[in-house]
N, C-alpha and C positions, 0 to 999 in steps of 0.2 A: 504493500500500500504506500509504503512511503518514497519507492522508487515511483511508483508512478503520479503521485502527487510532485517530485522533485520535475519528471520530466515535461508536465505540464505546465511548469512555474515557467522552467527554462522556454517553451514554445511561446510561450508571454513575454519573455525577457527578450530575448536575441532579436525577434523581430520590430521592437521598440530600438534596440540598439542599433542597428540596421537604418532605423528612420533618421539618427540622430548623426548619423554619419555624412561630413561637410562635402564628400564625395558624389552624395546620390545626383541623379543624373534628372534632370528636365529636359525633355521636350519641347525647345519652344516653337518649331515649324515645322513640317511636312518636309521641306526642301532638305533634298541629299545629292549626292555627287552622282547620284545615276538621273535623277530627273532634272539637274542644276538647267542645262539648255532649253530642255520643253517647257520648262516652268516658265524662265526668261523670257523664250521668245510668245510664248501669250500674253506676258504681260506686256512686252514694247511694243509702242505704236509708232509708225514712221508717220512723217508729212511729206510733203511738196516740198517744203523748205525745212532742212536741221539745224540753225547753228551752233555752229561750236564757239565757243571762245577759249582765247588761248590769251597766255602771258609770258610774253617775254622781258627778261632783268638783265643790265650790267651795272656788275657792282666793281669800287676801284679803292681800294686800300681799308676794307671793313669785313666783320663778319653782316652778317643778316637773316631776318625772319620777315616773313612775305606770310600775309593772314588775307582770305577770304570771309568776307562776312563772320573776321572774330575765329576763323578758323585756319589753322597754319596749313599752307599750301607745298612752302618753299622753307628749308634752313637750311646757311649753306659758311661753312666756316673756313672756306679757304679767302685768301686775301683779298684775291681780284680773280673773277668769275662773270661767265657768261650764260646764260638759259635761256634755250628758245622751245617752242614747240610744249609747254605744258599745259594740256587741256584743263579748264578750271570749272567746266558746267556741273560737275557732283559737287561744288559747294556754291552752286545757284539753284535755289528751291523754286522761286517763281519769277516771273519778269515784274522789271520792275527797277528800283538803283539798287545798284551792289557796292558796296564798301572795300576797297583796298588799304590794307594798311600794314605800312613796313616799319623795321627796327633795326637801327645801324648799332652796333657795337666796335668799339677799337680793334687792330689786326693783334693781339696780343700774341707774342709766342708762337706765330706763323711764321711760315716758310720763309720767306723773303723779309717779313719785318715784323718789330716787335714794338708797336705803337699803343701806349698805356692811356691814350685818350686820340681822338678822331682827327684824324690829318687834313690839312688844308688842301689836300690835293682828292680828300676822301668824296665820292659822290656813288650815286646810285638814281639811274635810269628802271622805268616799269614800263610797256606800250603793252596794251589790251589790244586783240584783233579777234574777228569775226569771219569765219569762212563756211561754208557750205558745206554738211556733213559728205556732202555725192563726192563731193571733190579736197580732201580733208588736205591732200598736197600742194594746193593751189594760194599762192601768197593770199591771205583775207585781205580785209578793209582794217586800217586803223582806228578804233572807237573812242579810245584815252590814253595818256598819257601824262606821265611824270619825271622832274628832273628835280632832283635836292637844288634847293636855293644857294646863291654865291653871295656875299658882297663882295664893293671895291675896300680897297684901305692902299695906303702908302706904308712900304717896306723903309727898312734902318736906311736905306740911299733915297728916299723920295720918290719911289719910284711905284707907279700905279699897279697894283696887283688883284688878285682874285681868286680869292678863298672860299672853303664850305662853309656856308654861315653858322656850323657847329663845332666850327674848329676849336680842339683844346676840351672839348665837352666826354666824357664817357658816355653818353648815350642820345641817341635821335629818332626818335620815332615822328611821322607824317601819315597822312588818311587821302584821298582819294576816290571816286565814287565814279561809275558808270554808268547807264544805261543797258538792260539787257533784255530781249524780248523773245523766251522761250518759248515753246507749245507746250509745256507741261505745266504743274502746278505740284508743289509736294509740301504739305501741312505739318509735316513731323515734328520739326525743328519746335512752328509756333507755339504745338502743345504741350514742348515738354518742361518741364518744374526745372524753377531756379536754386539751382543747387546751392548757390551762397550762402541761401538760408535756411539749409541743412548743417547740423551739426557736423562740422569739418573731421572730427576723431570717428563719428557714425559712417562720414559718406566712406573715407579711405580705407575702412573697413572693408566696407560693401564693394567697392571696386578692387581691392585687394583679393578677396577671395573670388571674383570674378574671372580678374587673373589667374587666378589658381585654378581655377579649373578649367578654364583653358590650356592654358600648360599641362592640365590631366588630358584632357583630351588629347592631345599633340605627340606628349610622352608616349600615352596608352594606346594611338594611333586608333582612334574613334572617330574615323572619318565623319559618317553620318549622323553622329550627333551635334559635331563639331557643325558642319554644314547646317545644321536646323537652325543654329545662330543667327545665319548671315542673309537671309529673305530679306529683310526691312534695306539692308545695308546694298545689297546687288540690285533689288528692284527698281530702288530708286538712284543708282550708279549708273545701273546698265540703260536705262530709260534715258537719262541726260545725256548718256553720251550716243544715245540709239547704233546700239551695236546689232551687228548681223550674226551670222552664226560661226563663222570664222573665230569673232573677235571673242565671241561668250566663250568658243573652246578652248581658245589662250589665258581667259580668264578662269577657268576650271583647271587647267594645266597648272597653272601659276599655284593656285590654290594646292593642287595634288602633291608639287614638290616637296612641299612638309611633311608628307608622307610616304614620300617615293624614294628619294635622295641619300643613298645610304651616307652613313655616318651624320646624321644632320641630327646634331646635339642641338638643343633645348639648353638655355644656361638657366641658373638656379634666379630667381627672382628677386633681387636683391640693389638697393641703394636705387632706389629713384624717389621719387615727388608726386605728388598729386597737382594734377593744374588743370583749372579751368579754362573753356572756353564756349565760342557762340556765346559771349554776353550771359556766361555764368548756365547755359544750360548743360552745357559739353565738361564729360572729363575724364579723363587720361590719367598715368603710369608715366614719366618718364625719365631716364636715366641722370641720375650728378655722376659727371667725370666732365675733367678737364680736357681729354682728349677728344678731340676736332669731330673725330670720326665714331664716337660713343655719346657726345655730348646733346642731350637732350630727345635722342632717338627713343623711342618704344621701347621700355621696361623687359617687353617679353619679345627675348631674341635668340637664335641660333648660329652656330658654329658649321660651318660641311666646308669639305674640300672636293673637288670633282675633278681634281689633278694639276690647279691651275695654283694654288697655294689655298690659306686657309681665308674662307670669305665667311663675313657676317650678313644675315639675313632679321631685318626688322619687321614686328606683325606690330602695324600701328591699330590701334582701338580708341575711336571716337565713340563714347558712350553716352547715353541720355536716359534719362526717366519720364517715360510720358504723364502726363498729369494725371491723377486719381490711379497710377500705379505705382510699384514698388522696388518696380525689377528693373536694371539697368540693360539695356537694350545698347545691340551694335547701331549705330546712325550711319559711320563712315569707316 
């Protein structure tokens, strides 16, 4: 009697135990790597007309952060740098103006120079363009544009010169705005809760083990759970950028190599930040290190070598909480 009263205790016990475990696994979409394209392409609709927009930057004796709508596009810490060709429509939800906004930092402890506040020779160009999804190779139209401001002053000879008007400063940041007139419409952004005023020790928590289980996933090679994550985040990706079937299978590809790629280590989760963004709805994991190439990248990253030396691979997660929910959701 007493053994079977024990083993009935225990059939109450374990599977309480079991619930309590930070492991268990949610559900939160349909969508896996085998239906990732059919899903996709019922959801996109083309027009007559796609645009795209794109952002091209030249930066000249600085590091930089390049933000869409409050959301980082672009970080790039080599001294002087060029970037053309980055489509920016997944951080355009609806037409309408869109907000550019960049952030210069000193070249500290770079390659060529070691400048502890922003040089007179320091500048940084943005051109937005607009081109035709049919013909995505076709020079666009220019839409806007930006150039960091100069003054004049006279030099120790009296001599007329022409400086970045944040010359000697550690830090610059400017805003800018467009015009943009898409065919879609995506609400997500507007509905979801301002995280600012969320208890800061509650949210990092909640995003922390977020991460964590992601990284379980990754580790544990759960493909198709992992994929149930990313509906909200591809829908509205693959939509703006009205991808055909080519493109979605490059973009499942992409996705697969976490999976496929041998020796492709996972690093342990450690030393980053919590940062907000989208005006406090959005937020992220992201690395402190001083090194150029680690600094401020996605928390949750990998190591593989595929014969060409050892390369690091970042899994960036834009997260949100839609309103009257609880659960942090992939956005980007």
């Amino acid at each position: 009697m007493k053994n079977t009263i024990l083993i009935l205790a225990l059939l109450f016990i374990l599977p309480s135990c079991k619930e309590n475990n930070n492991t268990k696994q949610i559900k939160m979409s349909d969508l896996t790597s085998k239906n990732f394209i059919e899903t996709m392409q019922k959801t996109i609709k083309h027009y007559d007309y796609e645009p795209i927009y794109y952002l091209t930057y030249e930066q000249n004796i600085c590091y930089s952060e390049i933000l869409i709508n409050d959301i980082p596009v672009n970080k790039n810490y080599k001294e002087i740098a060029y970037g053309d060709g980055n489509s920016i429509n997944d951080y355009i939800f609806k037409s309408g103006i869109q907000k550019v906004t960049f952030r210069l930092y000193p070249a500290a402890k770079g390659k060529d120079f070691d400048y502890h506040t922003l040089n007179e020779e320091t500048d940084m160009k943005i051109v937005i363009s607009e081109s035709d999804n049919i013909d995505r190779n076709k020079k666009g139209k220019e839409i806007a544009s930006y150039l960091t401001p100069t003054i004049n002053k006279l030099d120790q000879y009296g001599n007329s010169i022409t400086q970045f008007i944040a010359t000697g400063k550690t830090y610059y940041e400017a805003s800018f705005t467009f015009e943009a007139k898409v065919p879609y419409k995506f609400n997500s952004l507007d509905k979801g809760q301002d995280l600012r005023k969320w208890n800061q020790e509650k949210l990092q928590k909640k995003v922390v083990d977020f991460y964590k289980n992601q990284l379980m996933l990754l580790n544990e090679k759960k493909i198709e759970e992992y994929f149930s994550y990313l509906e909200l985040k591809e829908k509205e990706t693959c939509q703006s950028l009205f991808y055909n079937r080519k493109e979605l299978q490059e973009v499942l590809d992409s996705y697969l190599e976490s999976f496929t790629i041998p020796n492709y280590e996972f690093q342990p989760l450690e030393n980053y930040k919590l940062k907000l963004y989208g005006d406090g709805k959005i937020v992220c994991l992201e690395l402190i290190s001083s090194d150029p190439k680690m600094k401020d990248k996605s928390a949750l990253w990998a190591k593989f070598d595929e014969g060409d030396g050892m390369m690091a691979d970042f899994l960036q997660y834009y997260l949100y909480i839609p309103e009257g929910e609880d659960e942090l959701v992939i956005l980007r």
